[in-house]
N, C-alpha and C positions, 0 to 999 in steps of 0.2 A: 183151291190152291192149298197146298201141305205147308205144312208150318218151316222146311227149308228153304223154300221160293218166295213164302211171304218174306222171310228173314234176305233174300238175297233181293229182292227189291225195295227193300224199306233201307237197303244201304247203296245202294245205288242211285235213288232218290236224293240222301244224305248228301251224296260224293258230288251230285252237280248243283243243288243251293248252295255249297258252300265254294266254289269256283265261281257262280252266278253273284253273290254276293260281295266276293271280294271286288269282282270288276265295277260294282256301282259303287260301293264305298270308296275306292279308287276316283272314279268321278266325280264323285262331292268333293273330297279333300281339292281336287283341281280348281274347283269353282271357288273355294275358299281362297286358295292360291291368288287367282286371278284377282278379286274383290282387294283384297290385301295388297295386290302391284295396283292397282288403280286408285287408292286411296291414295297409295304412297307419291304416286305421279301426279295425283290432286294437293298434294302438299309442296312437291316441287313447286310445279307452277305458281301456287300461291305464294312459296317464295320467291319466283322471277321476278313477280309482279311488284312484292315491297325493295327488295333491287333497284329495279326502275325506278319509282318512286322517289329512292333516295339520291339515285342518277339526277334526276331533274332537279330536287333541291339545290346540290351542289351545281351546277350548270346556272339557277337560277341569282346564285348567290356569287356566282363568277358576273353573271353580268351587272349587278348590282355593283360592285365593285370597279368596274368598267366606268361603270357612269358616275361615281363619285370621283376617280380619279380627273373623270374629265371636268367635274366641275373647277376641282381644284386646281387644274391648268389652267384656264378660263380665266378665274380671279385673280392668280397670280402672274397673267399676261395684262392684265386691264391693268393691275397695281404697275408696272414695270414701266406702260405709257404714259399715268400722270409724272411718273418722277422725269421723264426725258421733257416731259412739257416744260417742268420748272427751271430748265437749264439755260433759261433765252437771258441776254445780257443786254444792255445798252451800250450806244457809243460816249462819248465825249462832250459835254452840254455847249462848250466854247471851242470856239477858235483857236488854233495852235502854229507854232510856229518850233521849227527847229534848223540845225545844221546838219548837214549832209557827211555821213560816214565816210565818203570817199572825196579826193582833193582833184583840181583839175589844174593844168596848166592854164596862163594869160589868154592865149588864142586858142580858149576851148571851144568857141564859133567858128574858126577857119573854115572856109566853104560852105558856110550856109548865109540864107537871106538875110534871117535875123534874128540878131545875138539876143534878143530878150525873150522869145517863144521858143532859140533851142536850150539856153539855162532853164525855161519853166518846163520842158520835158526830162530833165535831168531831174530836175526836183521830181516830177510827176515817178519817173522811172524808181526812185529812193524813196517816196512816200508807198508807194506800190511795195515793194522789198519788203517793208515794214509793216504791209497791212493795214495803210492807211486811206486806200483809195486816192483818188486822181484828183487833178484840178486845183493843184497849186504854185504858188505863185512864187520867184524867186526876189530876195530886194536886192535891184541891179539897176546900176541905170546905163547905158547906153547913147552915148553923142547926148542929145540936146535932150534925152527924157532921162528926168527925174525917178527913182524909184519908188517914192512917194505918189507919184502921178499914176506909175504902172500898176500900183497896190491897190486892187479894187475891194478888197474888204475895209469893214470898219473899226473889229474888233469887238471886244477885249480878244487879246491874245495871251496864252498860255504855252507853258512849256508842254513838251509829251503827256507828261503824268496827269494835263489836265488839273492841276495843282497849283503848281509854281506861275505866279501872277507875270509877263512880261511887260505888256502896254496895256492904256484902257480903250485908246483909241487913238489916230493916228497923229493927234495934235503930243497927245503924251510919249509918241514912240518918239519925235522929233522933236522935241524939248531941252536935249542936251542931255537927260537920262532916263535910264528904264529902271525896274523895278528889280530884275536879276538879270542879269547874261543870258543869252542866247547857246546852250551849253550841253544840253543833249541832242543825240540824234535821232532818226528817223526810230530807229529801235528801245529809247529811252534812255539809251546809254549816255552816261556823264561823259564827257571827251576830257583830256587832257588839256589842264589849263593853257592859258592863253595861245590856241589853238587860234592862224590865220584865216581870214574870211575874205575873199574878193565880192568888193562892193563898188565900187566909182563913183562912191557919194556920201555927200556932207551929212554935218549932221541932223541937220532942217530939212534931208531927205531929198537934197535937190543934186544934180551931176556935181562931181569933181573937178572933172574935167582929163582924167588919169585915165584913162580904160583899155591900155592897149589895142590901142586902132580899132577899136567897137567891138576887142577879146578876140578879134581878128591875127594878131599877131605877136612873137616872140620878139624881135626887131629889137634892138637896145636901146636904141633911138626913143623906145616905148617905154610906161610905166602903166599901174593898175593899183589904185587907192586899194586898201584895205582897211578891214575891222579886226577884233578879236574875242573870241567868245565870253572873257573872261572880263572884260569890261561893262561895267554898268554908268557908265560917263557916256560921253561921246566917243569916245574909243571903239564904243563897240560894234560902229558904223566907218569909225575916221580916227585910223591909228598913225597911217605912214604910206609912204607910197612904194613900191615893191618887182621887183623884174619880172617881166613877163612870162620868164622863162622858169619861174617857181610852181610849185603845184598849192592850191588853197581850196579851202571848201565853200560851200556856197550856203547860203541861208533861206530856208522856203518858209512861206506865207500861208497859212489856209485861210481862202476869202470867206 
């Protein structure tokens, strides 16, 4: 080969190493590329991952929270039960007696069998109003019984308040006086002094004899002993005798 063909092949040689070359150097840099995105995708995820992490702390610290709240409901419903325990009260150690709020006419019995068990449901109906429970008794006497005889408790009696002393027992209510008037009512209220009271008996607690035909009747023909609250003598069993046709209150017993 002459030294112009050696020359025209040693450069055509030249012309395709350096074409061949550039397409692998090309390929490497790619691979570097590549290495380089997956690192960087390996570092994502490694922060997903403390993400998460921190996800569940708070989550676990919500529910922590949950559960102290609820303890604290807990103790301050338990506290809330002993205080409603300690609100229990008692009744009344003694026996009471009071007059009745409201007034009835002489023949407040007309048409019933009998005048001394429908005055003890008058009374019962005005102890009740009051909060006082049933089963008591009113002092009446009736024809040939004694109110004293009707009076199955024995006492001590006391006014409403529980307080105020009236008799010790039955020998003292009938004595000729009591300790104070009979002067509240069913509700505790003080009545207006010397307020009338139908009773048909003396003061030894035994009939009158006065009772408007057994409180059967208006009849003028009739009359109906009375007391008055305001008396601590015998008055306050045996004041005067009184038209039938008046309104007055009545006086109840607790046995």
């Amino acid at each position: 080969m002459d030294g112009s063909a050696r020359l025209v092949a040693l450069g055509l040689a030249s012309l395709a190493w350096g074409c061949f070359g550039d397409k692998v150097l090309s390929q490497g840099g790619g691979g570097e590329g590549e290495g380089a995105a997956a690192s960087s995708s390996g570092s994502s995820n490694g922060g997903g991952g403390s993400t998460s992490s921190t996800a569940g702390a708070t989550s676990d610290g919500g529910h922590g929270g949950d559960d102290g709240g609820g303890a604290a409901s807990t103790s301050q419903g338990g506290a809330g039960g002993d205080g409603g325990d300690g609100g229990a009260g008692g009744g009344c150690p003694v026996p009471r007696v009071f007059v009745t709020s409201m007034s009835y006419p002489g023949n407040f019995a007309v048409g019933q069998d009998d005048a001394w068990v429908y005055a003890q449901s008058l009374c019962d109906a005005r102890a009740l109003a009051g909060g006082l429970g049933s089963g008591w008794e009113p002092w009446l006497s009736v024809g040939q019984k004694g109110a004293i005889d009707e009076l199955s408790g024995v006492g001590p009696w006391h006014l409403i308040d529980c307080v105020t002393s009236v008799a010790t027992d039955k020998a003292d209510l009938t004595d000729g006086n009591i300790a104070h008037g009979i002067d509240q009512d069913e509700l505790g209220a003080v009545v207006s002094s010397d307020q009338e009271v139908w009773t048909g008996t003396q003061q030894n607690g035994t009939p009158f004899g006065n009772d408007c035909s057994g409180w059967k009747s208006t009849d003028l023909f009739f009359t109906g002993r009375r007391g008055k609250t305001n008396n601590e003598g015998l008055g306050w069993t045996s004041t005067a005798n009184d038209a039938c046709s008046n309104v007055r209150r009545l006086y109840c017993f607790e046995p």
